[in-house]
C-alpha positions in Angstrom: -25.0 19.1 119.5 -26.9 17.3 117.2 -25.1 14.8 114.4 -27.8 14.1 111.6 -25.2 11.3 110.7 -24.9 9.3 113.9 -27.8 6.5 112.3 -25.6 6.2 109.3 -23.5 3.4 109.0 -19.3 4.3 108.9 -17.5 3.1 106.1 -13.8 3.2 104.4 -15.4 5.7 102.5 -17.0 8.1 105.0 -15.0 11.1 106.8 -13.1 10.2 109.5 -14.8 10.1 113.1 -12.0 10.0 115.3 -8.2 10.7 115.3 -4.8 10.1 117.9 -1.7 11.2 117.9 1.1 8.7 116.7 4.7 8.7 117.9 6.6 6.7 115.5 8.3 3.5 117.2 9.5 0.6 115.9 8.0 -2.4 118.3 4.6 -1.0 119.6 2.1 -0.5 116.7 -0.5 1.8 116.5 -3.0 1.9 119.4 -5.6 1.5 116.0 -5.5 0.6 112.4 -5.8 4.0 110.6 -8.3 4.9 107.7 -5.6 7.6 106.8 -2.9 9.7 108.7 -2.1 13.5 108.5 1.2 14.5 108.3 1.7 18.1 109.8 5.4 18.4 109.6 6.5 17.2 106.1 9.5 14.8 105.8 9.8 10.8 105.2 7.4 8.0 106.4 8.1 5.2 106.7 5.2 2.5 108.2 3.8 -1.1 108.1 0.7 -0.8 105.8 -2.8 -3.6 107.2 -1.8 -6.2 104.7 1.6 -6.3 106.3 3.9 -4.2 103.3 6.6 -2.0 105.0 6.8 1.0 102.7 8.2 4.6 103.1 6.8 7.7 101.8 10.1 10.1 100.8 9.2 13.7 101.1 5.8 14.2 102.3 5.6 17.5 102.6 3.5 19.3 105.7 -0.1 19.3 105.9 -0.5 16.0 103.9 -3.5 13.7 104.0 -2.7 10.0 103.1 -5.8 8.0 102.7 -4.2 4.6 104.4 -4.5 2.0 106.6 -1.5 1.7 108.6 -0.7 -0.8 111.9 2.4 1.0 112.4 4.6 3.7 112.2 8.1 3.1 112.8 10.4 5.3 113.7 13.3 4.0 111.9 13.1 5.6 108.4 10.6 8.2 109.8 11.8 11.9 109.6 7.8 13.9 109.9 6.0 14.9 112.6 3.2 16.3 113.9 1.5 12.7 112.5 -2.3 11.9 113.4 -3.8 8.6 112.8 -7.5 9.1 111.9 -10.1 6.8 111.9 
């Protein structure tokens, strides 16, 4: 299939171009550093942002897109699921 896009360069601004699924855990991070994760059962969030900054996100309710770049998601503090790291 044809991609009229694949000469353009990617940025932190462009639409995703790949994704994984993430299992929450709190000592192995993410197998990549996320441009944003999708949340498709709603419920807390709790993750370790690029910089470094632990934060959690109370209530985020199904079918959520949060334009992020995470290293981890820990389980700890974590209630969603269904979570995909795009990127």
């Amino acid at each position: 299939m044809p991609d009229r896009f694949a000469s353009h360069a990617s940025s932190l601004d462009s639409p995703a171009h790949n994704g994984f699924a993430v299992t929450p855990d709190d000592g192995v991070g993410l197998a990549e550093t996320t441009r944003a994760l999708y949340v498709g059962v709603g419920g807390d969030l709790t993750l370790v942002l690029a910089g470094g900054g632990q934060i959690t996100f109370a209530n985020v309710a199904a079918g959520t897109l949060l334009p992020l770049r995470a290293s981890m998601v820990l389980a700890t503090g974590t209630t969603a699921a269904a979570i995909v790291g795009l990127i």
